[in-house]
C-alpha positions in Angstrom: 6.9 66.6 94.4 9.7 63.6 93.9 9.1 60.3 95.5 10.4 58.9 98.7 12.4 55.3 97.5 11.2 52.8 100.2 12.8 49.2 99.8 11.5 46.7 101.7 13.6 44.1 103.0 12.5 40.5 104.0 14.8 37.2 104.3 12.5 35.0 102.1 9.4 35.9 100.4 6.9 33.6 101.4 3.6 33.3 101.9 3.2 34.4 105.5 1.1 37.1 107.3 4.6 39.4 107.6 5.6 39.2 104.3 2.0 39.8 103.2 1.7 42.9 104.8 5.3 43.7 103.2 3.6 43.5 99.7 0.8 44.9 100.5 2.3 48.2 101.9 4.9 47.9 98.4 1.6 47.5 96.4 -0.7 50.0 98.1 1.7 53.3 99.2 0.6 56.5 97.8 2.2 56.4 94.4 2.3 60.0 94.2 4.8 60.3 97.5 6.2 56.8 97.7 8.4 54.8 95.1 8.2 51.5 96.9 10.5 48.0 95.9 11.3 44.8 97.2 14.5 43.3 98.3 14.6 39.5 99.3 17.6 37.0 100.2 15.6 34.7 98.7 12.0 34.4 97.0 9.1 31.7 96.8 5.8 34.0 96.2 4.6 37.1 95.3 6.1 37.5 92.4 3.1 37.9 89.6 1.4 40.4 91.8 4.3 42.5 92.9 5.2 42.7 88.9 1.6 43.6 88.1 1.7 46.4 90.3 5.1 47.9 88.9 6.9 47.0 91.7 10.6 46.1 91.7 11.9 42.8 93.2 15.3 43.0 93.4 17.1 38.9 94.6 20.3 39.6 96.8 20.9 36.0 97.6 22.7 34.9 101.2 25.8 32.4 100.8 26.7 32.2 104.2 25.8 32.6 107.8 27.7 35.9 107.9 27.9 36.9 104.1 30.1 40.0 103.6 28.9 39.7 99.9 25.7 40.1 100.8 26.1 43.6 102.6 28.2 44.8 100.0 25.8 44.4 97.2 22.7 45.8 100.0 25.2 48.8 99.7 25.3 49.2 95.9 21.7 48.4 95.8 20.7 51.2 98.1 23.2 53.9 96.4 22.0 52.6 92.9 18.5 52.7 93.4 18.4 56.1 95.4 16.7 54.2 98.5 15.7 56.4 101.1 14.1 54.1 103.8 14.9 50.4 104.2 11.9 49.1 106.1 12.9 45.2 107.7 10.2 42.8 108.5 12.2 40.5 109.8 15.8 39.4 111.9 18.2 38.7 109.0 17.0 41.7 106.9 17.4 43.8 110.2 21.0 43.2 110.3 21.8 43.5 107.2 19.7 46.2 106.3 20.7 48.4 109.2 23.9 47.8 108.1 23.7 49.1 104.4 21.7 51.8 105.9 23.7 53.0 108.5 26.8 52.6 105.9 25.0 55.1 103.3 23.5 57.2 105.6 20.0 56.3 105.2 17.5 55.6 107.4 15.6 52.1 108.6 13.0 50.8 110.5 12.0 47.2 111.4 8.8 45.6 111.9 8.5 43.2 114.3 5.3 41.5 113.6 5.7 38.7 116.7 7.9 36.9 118.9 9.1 34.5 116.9 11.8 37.4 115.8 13.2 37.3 119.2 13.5 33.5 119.3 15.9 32.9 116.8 19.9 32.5 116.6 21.8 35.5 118.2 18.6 37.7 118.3 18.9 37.8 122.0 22.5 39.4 121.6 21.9 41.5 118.0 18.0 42.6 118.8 18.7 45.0 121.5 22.0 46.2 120.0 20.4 47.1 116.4 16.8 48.0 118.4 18.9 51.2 119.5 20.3 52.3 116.5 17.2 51.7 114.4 15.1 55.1 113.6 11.9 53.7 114.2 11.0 49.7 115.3 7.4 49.4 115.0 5.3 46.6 116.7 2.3 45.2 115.3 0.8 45.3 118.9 0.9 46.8 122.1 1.2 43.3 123.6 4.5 42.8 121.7 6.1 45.8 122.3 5.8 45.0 126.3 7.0 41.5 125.5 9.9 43.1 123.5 10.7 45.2 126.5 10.0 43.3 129.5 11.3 39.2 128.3 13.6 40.0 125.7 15.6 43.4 126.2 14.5 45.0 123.2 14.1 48.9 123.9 14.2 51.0 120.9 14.9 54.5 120.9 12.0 55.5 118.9 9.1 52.9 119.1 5.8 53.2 117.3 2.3 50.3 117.4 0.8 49.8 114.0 -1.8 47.5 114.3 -1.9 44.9 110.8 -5.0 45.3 109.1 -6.9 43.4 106.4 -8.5 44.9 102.8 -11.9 45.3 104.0 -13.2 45.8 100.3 -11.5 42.2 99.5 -13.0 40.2 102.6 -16.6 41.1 103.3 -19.8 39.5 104.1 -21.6 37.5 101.1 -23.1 34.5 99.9 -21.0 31.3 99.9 -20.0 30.4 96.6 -22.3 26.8 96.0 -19.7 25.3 93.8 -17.4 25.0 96.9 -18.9 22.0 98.4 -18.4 19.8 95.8 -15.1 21.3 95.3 -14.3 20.3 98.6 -16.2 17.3 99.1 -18.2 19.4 102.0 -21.7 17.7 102.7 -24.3 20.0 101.2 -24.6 22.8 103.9 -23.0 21.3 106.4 -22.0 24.1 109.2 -17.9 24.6 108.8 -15.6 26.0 111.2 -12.2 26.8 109.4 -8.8 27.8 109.6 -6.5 29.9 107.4 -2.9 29.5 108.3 0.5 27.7 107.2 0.7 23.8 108.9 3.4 24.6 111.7 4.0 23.4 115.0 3.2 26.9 116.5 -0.2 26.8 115.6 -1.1 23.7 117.4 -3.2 22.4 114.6 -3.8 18.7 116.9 -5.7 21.2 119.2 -8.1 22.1 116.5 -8.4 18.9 115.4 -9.5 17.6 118.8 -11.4 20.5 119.4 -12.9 19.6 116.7 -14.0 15.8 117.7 -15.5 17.6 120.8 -17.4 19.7 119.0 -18.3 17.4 116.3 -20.1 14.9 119.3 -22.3 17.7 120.1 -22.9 19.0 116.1 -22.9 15.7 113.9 -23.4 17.3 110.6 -20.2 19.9 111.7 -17.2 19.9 109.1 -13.7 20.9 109.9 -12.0 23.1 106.8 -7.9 23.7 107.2 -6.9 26.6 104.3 -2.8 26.5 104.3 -0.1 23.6 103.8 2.9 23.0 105.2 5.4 20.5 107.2 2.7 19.5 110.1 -0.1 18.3 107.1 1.0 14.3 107.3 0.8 14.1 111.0 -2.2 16.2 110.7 -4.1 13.7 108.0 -2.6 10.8 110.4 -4.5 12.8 113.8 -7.5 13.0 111.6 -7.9 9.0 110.9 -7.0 8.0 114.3 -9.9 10.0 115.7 -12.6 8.7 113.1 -12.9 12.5 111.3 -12.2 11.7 107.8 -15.3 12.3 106.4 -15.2 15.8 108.0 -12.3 17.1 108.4 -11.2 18.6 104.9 -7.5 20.3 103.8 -7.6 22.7 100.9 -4.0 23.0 100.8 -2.6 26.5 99.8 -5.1 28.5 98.1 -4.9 32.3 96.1 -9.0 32.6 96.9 -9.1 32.8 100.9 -11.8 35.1 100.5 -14.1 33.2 98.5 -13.3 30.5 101.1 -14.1 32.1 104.6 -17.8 33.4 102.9 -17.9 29.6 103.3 -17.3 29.5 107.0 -19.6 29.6 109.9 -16.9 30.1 112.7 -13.6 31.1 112.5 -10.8 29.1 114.8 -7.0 29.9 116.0 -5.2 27.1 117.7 -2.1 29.1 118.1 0.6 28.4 120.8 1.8 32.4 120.4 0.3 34.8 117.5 1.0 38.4 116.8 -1.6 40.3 115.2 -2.8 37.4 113.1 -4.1 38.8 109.7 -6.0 35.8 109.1 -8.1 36.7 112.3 -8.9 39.9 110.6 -9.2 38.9 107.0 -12.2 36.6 109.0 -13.7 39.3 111.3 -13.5 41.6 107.9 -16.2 38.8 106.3 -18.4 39.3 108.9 -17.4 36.1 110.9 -17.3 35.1 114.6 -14.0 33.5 115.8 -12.9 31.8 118.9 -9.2 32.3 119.4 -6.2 31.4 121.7 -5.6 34.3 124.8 -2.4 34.6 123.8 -0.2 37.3 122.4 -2.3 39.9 120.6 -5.6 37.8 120.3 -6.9 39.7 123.3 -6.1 42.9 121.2 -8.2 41.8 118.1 -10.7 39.4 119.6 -13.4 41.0 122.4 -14.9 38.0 124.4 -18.5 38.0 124.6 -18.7 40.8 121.6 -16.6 39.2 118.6 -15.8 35.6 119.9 -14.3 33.6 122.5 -10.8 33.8 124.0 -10.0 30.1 125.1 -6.6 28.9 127.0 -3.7 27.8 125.1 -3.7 23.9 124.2 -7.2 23.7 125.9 -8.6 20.9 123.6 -12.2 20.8 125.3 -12.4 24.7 126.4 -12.2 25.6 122.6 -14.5 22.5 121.5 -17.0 23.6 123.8 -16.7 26.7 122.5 -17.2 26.4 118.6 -20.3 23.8 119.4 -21.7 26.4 121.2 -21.9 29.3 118.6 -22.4 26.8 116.3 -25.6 25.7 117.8 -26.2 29.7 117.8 -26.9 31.0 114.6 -28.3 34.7 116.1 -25.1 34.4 117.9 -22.7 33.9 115.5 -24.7 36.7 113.0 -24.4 39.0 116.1 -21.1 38.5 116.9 -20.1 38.5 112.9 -21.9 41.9 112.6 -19.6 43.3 115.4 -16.8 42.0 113.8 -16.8 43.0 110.7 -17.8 46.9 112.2 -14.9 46.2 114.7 -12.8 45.1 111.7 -13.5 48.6 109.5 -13.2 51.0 112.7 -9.8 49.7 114.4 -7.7 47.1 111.3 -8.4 48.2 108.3 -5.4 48.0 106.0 -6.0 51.4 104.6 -5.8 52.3 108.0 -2.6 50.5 108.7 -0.8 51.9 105.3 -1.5 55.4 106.0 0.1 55.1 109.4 3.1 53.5 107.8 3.2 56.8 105.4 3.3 59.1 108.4 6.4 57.2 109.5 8.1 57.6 106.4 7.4 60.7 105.9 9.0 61.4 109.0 11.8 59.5 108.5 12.2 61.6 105.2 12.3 65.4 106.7 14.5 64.3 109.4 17.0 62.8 106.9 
């Protein structure tokens, strides 16, 4: 039976939740009914692993804010590979990659993995217009496809909720590596709440931190662990020495080993302002670990309160302090609740469980084109 070409076309390829899922369905896809690729207007990651896989990454760079260029060469890339499906993951890929698609007669689909899509330049005028000639826009939640609907006009024709999932083979429960103490500069078993997430302004990292102090009043011996870099890390380190926390709040800057890292972690933490289906959240539950987590966007969809974690309001500095000193002073708790997780994990966000669905939409796609 031949292979369905599926390019998958992102803006830039960087190390975000999106664009991991992106690889991960290029990497992962049946290889017996899927011949998947990558197309990127620009890339910073993933490279090593998507050429250890076998997978294609083909750079169509963008000169311009509207770059004729740029659709053209979509259009030859499409014909010249025998593309069947473009899959978008993101606003800049979606127009130009419905497009090239419509142009050669293929079909496309668009992920929109959170609102941040609908925020940007134009989207409130282009999103609804290229929503309706899409063949399939998939949301990564139920909460965002009524957000897409009700705030920003975005009614596809054929919508479709895949939640993301995490590799539930790569993060599971285990032993904390010893050697990541001193790697860190941890105190020797010091209880850890972390965080796994790129330093932006969306995820409200000051929150944590002062959350943080709270808790730390109540748990002395408490350390703070931020995995991820990014442009908010200087104010962040500044935060940090204003309130006294040096000694206990740690950054491991971007890191490949996130897994090794959460078996680490006693409790899991999300700050965020607005979050989609946050994979970190999963990649944590997946390692058996409690998490208390902002109530907004589709943290209500992946965290249960009272079973999994806690859901605390956004920017409430002392709700979600209270909250982490009080499963940390819970150790049956926290295994409880880490238990659930990681079973809750398995059952409902698995990412096996995410790529088949994907493969049932392509499929799709396929006998109807």
């Amino acid at each position: 039976m031949a292979r369905t070409p599926v390019l998958h076309l992102l803006d830039a390829l960087l190390r975000g939740g999106a664009e991991r899922l992106a690889v991960e369905l290029a990497v992962r896809a049946d290889r017996e009914r899927f011949d998947p690729a990558v197309a990127c207007f620009r890339q910073e990651a993933f490279a090593d692993e998507l050429a250890a896989a076998g997978r294609q990454v083909h750079i169509v760079p963008k000169r311009r804010a509207f770059d004729l260029r740029l659709f053209i060469a979509l259009v030859r890339l499409l014909r010249r590979e025998g593309v069947a499906i473009v899959h978008a993951h993101d606003l800049q890929s979606a127009i130009y990659g419905t497009m090239a698609a419509k142009w050669t007669r293929r079909p496309v689909l668009l992920t929109v993995h959170g609102v941040r899509i609908f925020q940007q330049k134009r989207a409130a005028t282009l999103l609804p217009r290229l929503a309706r000639w899409m063949d399939r826009v998939v949301f990564v939640g139920h909460w965002l496809e009524r957000a897409a609907a009700e705030t920003y006009r975005v009614r596809p024709r054929h919508p479709a909720v895949v939640p993301n999932g995490a590799d539930v083979q790569a993060f599971r429960p285990g032993p904390a590596d010893p050697a990541i103490d001193a790697e860190l500069s941890l105190p020797a078993g010091a209880p850890v709440i972390g965080t796994v997430g790129n330093l932006r302004p969306v995820k409200d990292y000051p929150c944590l931190v002062r959350a943080f102090a709270r808790a730390r009043a109540r748990v002395p011996s408490a350390a703070l662990l931020l995995v991820g870099d990014g442009t908010e890390r200087p104010a962040l380190e500044a935060l940090v020495g204003e309130l006294g926390l040096a000694q206990s709040v740690r950054f491991a800057g971007a890191r490949t080993d996130v897994a090794r890292l959460l078996r680490r972690f006693d409790v899991f933490a999300l700050s965020s302002q607005t979050e989609g289906i946050s994979v970190a959240v999963l990649e944590a539950m997946a390692t058996g670990l409690p998490a208390v987590v902002t109530d907004t966007g589709g943290n209500p969809e992946v965290v249960v309160e009272g079973q999994t974690g806690h859901l605390v309001p956004v920017g409430d500095a002392e709700r979600l302090g209270d909250a982490l000193a009080d499963l940390l002073a819970d150790p049956p708790r926290r295994r409880a609740w880490g238990q659930a997780a990681r079973a809750r994990a398995e059952a409902e966000f698995s990412l096996d469980r995410m790529i088949r669905q994907y493969e049932g939409i392509y499929d799709e796609l396929a006998r109807r084109h």
